[in-house]
Each structure stands twice: as C-alpha cells, then as structure tokens.
C-alpha positions in Angstrom: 143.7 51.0 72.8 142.3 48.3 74.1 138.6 49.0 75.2 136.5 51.9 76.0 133.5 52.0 77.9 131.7 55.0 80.0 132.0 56.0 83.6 129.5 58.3 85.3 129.4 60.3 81.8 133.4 60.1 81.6 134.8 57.7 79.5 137.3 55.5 80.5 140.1 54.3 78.2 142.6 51.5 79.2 145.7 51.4 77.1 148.4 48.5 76.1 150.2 50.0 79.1 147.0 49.8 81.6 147.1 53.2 81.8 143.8 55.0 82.4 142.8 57.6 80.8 139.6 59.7 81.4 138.4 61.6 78.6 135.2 63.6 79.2 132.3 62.3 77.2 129.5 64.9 75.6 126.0 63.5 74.4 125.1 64.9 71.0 122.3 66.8 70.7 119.9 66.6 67.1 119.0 70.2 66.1 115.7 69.2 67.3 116.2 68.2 70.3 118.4 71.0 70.7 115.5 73.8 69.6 113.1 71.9 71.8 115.5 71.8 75.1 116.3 76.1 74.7 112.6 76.7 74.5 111.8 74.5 77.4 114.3 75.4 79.6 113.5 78.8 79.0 109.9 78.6 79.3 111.1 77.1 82.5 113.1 80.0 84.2 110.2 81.6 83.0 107.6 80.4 85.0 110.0 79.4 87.6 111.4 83.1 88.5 114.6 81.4 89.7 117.5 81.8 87.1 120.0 78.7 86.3 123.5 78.5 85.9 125.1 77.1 83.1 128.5 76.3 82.0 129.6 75.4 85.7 133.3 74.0 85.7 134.9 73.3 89.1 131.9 74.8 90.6 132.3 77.9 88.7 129.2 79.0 86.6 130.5 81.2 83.2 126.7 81.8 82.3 123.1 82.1 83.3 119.7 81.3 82.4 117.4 84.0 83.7 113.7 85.2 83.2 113.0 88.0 81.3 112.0 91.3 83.0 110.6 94.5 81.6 113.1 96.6 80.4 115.3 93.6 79.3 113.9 94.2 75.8 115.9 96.9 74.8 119.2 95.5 76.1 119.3 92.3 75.0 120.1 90.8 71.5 116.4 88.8 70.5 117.3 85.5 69.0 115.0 82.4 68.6 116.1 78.7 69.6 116.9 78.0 66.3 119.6 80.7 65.7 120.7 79.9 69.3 121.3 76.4 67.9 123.1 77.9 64.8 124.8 80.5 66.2 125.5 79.3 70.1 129.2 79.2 69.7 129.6 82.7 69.0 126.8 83.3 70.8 128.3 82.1 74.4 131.8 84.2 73.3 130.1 87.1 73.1 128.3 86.4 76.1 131.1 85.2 77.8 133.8 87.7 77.0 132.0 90.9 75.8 128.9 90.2 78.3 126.8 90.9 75.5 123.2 89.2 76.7 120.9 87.7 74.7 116.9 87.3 75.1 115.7 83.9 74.0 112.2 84.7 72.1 110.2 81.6 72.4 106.2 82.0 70.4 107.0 85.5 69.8 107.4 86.8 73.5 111.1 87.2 75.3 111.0 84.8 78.0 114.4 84.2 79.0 117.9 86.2 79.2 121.3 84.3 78.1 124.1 86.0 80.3 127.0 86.1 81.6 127.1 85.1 85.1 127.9 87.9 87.3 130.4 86.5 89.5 132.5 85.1 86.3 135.1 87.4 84.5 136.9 86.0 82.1 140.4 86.8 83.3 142.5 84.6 80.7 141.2 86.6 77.7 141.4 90.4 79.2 145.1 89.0 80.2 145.1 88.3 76.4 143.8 91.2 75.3 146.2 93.0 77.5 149.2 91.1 75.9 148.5 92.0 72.7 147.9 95.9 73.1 151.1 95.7 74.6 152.7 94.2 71.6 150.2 96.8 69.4 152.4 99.6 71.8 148.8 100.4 73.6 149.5 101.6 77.1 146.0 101.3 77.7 144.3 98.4 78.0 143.1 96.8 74.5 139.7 97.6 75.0 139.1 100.9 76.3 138.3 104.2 74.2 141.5 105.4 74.6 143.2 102.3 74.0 141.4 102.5 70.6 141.5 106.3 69.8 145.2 105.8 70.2 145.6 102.6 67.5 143.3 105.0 65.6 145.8 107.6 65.3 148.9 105.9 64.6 146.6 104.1 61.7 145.6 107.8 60.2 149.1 109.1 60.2 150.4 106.3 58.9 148.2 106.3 56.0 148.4 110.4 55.9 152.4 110.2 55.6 151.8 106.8 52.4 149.1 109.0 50.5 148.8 112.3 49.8 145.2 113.1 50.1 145.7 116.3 48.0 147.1 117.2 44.8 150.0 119.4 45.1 152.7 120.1 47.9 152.9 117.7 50.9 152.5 121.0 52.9 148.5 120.8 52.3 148.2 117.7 54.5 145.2 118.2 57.3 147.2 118.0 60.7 145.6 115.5 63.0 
C-alpha cells in the first residue's frame, strides 16, 4: 500500500493497483474519556427526557439511550460507567440479543436505561439459534421452555441409562 489518509471518518487506502479501498475508521476512546462520555450522555437523556439511538447502521438503530423512570429500577441490571466500560461488549450482546436492559447509575442515582431498541430484532442470531436446535433435534425453537425442557430430558435419560443411580438391579431406576 501505497498511502493512507482519512475521508469524512473513512479511511481511504490506494493500492499498487489504484484500487480504492474504504475501510471504516473508529477513534479510540481512553478509559477515561470513555467513563466520562457514559456519565454525560446519560446525565444528558436525563435531563433531556428525549432518549437517543445508538448503534444506527444503514439507518437502523440496534440500541437506545433512554431516561430512567420509576419502576425501571427493578428491571434493569445497575451498572456504573466504569463496568459499562469493562464490560460493554457483553454488555451490548445481552442487550442486543437477550434484550436484557441495563440502568446506567451515575453519583449513586439510575439516570439512564441501556436498551434494545424496540423496532430492532436481531433476526440473524434467532435464525442461528434456530439452526442449531435443529441440529440439537429441538422442534421447538432454541429458546423457548419447551425447547429447553426437551434438551433437558434427553440429557437425564441419557445419564439415567450410563449410571445407575442405585445399587442393585437396573429395575430400581426412577422413571422420568
């Protein structure tokens, strides 16, 4: 490669060839910098009222930035900017694929509410998750009760029919 410089926040690489090449460029944040930008943007939506979408690809928001109202409290996982900044990449899965929220406790006080946007459903992964209850011989769909009752029972018998859990005659096994 020849030269690299940036574009609008895109980099743009020219090759040998004088091919272009656009590689998307991300600013790295300091863990300060980071702890200070969660607690002001959510003391912003805070006092704002109006909640901000996040994550937006092709004009698609995957999460949002929302105040805090009562009742919130006791549905929402309470984490502090700085384990938002340790944790965020499991954080924004569970967000984004279990819709797990999370309240952002700034001074003490929930102030803001990680979530995942309501018009976003992360089709790819329950296509995933589908796939591989399938394989698993689920009918159901990898995530439901049933789906998981039913895993659950082919995992006891198959451990019932390996071990006997009593001494004695096989005829003493517990029937499921």
């Amino acid at each position: 490669m020849r030269n690299k410089w940036i574009v609008g926040g895109v980099a743009r690489v020219a090759s040998d060839r004088e091919d272009i090449h656009y590689i998307p460029m991300y600013d790295f944040v300091s863990t300060d910098q980071f702890r200070r930008q969660v607690a002001d943007l959510a003391a912003h939506v805070a006092a704002a009222g109006e909640p901000i979408p996040i994550g937006t690809r092709v004009g698609r928001p995957r999460y949002v930035l929302r105040p805090a109202v009562p009742g919130d409290d006791a549905s929402c996982l309470r984490v502090g900017p700085d384990e938002m900044r340790r944790n965020f990449a499991d954080i924004r899965a569970l967000v984004r694929l279990d819709g797990t929220p999370f309240g952002v406790v700034v001074a003490g006080k929930l102030v803001a509410i990680f979530a995942r946007h309501p018009d976003y459903r992360p089709v790819t992964a329950e296509q995933y998750r589908q796939t591989f209850a399938t394989m698993r011989g689920s009918r159901a769909g990898s995530n439901s009760v049933e789906a998981r009752i039913a895993i659950l029972e082919v995992a006891v018998a198959q451990l019932l029919d390996q071990v006997p859990l009593f001494s004695g005659s096989a005829e003493k096994k517990p029937k499921l």
